[in-house]
N, C-alpha and C positions, 0 to 999 in steps of 0.2 A: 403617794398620790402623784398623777400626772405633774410635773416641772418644766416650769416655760424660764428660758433663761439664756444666757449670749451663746448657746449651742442649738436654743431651740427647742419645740416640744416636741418630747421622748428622746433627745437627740445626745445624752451625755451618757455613757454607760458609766460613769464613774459614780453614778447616782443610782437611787431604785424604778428606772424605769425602763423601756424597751422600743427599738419599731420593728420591723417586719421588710426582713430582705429574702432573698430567694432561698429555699435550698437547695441545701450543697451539693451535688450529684453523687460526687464519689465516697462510698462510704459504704461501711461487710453490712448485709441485710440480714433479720431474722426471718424467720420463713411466715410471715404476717403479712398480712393485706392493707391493714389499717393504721398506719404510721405518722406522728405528728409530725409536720417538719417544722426543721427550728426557724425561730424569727431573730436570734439572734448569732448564729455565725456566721464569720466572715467581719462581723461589728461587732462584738462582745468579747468575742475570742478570735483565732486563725480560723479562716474556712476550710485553709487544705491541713488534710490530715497530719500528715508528717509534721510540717509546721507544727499547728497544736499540739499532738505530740512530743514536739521539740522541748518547747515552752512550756507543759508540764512540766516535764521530767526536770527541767533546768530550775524552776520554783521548786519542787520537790527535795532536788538535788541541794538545794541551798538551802533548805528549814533546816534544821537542829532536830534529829527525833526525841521528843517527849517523852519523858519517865512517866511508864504508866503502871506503877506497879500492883498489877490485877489483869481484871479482864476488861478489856475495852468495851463499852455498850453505846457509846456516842461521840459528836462531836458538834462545836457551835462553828460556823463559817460565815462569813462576807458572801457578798454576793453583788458585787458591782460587777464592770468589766474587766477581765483578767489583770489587763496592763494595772487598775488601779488595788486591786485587794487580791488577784491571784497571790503575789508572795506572802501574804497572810493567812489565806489560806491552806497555804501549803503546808501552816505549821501543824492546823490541826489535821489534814488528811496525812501528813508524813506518819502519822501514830496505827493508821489505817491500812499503810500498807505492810502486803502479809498474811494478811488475816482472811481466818478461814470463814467469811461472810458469802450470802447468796441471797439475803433479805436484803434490802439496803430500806427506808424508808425517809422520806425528807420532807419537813414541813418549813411552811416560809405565810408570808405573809403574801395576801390577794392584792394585789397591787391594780388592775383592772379590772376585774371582774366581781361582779356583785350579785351575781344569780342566786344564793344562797350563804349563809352565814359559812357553812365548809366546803369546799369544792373540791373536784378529782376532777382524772382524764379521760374521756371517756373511750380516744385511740388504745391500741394496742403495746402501743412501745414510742417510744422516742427518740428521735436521728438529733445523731449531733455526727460531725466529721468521724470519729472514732469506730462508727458504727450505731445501732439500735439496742436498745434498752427497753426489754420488755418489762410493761406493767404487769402486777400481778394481778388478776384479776378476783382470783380463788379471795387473797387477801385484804383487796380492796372490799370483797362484800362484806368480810368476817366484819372487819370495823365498821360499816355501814350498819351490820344489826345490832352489833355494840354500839352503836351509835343514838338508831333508832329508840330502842330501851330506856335510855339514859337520859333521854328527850321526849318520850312518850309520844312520836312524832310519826307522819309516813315515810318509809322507805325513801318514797320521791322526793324526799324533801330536807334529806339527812346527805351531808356527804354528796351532793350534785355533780353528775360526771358533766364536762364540757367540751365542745369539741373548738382544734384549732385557736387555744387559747394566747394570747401574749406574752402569758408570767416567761420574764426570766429565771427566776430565783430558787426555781427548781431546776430549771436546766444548766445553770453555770456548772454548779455542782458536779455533773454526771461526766466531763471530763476530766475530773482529780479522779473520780470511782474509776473509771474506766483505765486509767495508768495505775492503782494501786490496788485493786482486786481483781482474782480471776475471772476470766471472761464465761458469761451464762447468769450473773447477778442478776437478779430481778427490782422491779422497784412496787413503790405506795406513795405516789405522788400526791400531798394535800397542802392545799392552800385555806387561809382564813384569812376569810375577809372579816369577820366579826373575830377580835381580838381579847373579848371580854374574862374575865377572871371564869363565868362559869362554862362556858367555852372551849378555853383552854384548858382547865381542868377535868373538863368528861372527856375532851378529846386525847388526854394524855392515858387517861386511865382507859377506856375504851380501846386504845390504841395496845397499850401494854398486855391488856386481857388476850387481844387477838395475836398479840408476839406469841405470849408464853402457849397459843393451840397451834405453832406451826412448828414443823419438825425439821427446821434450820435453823439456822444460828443467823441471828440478825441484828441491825445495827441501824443507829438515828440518826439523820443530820438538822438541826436546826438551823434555817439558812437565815441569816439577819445582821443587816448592815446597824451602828451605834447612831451616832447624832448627825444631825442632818443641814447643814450650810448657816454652823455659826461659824465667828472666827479661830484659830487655832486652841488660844489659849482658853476660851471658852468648851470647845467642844473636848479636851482633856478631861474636864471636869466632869462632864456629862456621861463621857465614855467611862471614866473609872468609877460613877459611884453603878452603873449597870455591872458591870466586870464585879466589880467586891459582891454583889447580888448571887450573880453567876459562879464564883469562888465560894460561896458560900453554899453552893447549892441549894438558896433559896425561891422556890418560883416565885409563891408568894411576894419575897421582896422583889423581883423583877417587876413585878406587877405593879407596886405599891411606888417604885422607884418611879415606874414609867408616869404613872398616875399623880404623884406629887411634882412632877418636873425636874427632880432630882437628877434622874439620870433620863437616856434616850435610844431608844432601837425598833426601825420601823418594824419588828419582828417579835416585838416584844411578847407575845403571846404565843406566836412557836416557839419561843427559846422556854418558857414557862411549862410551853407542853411538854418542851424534850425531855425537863429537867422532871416532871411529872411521869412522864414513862418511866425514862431510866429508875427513879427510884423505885417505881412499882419491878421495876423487871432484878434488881437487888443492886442497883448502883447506889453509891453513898459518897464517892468522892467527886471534884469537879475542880478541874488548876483550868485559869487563862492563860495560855502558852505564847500569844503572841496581841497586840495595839500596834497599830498605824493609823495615819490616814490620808486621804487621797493629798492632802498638802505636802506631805514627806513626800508622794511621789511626781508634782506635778510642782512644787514650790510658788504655791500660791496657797498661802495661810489665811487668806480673808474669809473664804468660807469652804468650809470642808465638808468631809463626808467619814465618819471614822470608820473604823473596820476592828472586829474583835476577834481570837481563834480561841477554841479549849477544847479541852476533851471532860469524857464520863467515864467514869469506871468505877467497877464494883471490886474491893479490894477484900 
């Protein structure tokens, strides 16, 4: 939810929210017309390529890669601004790269936008410094009429494309993909705004149904930052009973977590879906490979913003 605070409203990327600066010129184009530009580089991340590329590869280079023994089907990620959850991040995309992926698919949490309980993009692809990231659109429908089905709903009212939206929390993402998978990935960009148990739950399985009719090898990110501006020793607490959920590969208890105040993650409900996919698509394990939070990186423990990584895998 918008945060007004001694940085200002939308003004902290260390947090889950966004503003809207230029974009970046310089960056390799897809041969597409219809391109989102970002609202967060240059603020979120480097604007200039090389830079951001830098700064990847150096979080990258510093994770630990993850024992994954199996086949990777997902991962859970942070999604502040790089400086405060990229090295967190890093732990679960280090496990990513490599991999013979051309799906990518990434759900997060509606942080703006409210048109529809699920939301999509209704551009073409999306610029970050790196380059564009085409959406897929073939893929975007499949799950739109899995969608529709599963809701008894219209078309027009399932999965809502938008245009020139705000969300960060899918675009942070797409420069760890873009340093650790080959270049031509495509994406399925969705947002929920309605975070609710049954939701989440058609949205995992609707989602999965539409993986297993595509004839690539594809892969999840659940983007979602933990507890949100209590103090240190507080938001530990919060951050690990979500993570034991997560480890557990329970969605359900994510849910239950979030809902009893137990634990905290403004994502709570993509992380529920991701873990509802991957099991439909044959994943059964789930480690947390890395916690932090923006106070480790900023040493101000009053109030924080935690950050979680894991991976999925079907062993």
């Amino acid at each position: 939810m918008p945060f007004v605070g001694r940085f200002g409203r939308f003004a902290s990327p260390y947090i889950c929210n966004a503003i809207w600066p230029l974009r970046v010129a310089l960056q390799k184009k897809v041969p597409m017309l219809d391109i989102r530009p970002s609202p967060i580089a240059g603020q979120w991340y480097p604007g200039n390529p090389a830079q951001l590329a830098a700064t990847v590869d150096a979080y990258l280079q510093d994770a630990p890669a993850p024992a994954v023994p199996g086949e990777l089907v997902g991962v859970i990620a942070p999604h502040a601004g790089h400086r405060y959850s990229g090295a967190v991040a890093a732990h679960a995309f280090k496990a990513v790269k490599g991999q013979d992926v051309n799906l990518v698919v990434i759900m997060c949490p509606s942080h703006f936008h409210d048109d529809a309980p699920l939301l999509t993009s209704q551009h073409a692809a999306y610029a970050t410094p790196l380059g564009d990231v085409p959406v897929d659109r073939e893929m975007v429908e499949r799950l739109r009429a899995g969608l529709t089905a599963a809701f008894h709903s219209r078309e027009t009212e399932t999965l809502v494309a938008i245009r020139h939206d705000r969300e960060h929390a899918i675009e942070i993402e797409l420069p760890f993909l873009q340093r650790t998978l080959a270049e031509g990935f495509t994406l399925i960009p969705v947002m929920l705004r309605d975070q609710s148990p049954r939701i989440a739950r058609a949205l995992g399985l609707a989602l999965a149904n539409a993986l297993k009719s595509a004839d690539r090898r594809a892969f999840i990110v659940g983007s979602s930052d933990l507890s949100h501006f209590y103090p240190q020793a507080v938001a530990k607490e919060l951050d690990a009973e979500m993570l034991r959920q997560i480890d557990a590969f329970d969605p359900d208890g994510v849910l239950a977590a979030e809902a009893a105040g137990r634990g905290f993650a403004c994502g709570h409900g993509a992380i529920a879906a991701t873990l509802w996919a991957a099991r439909e698509l044959g994943a059964n394990r789930a480690r947390v490979v890395k916690h932090a939070t923006s106070g480790d990186v900023i040493h101000d423990y009053s109030s924080v913003v935690g950050y979680g990584a894991a991976v999925i895998w079907k062993q």
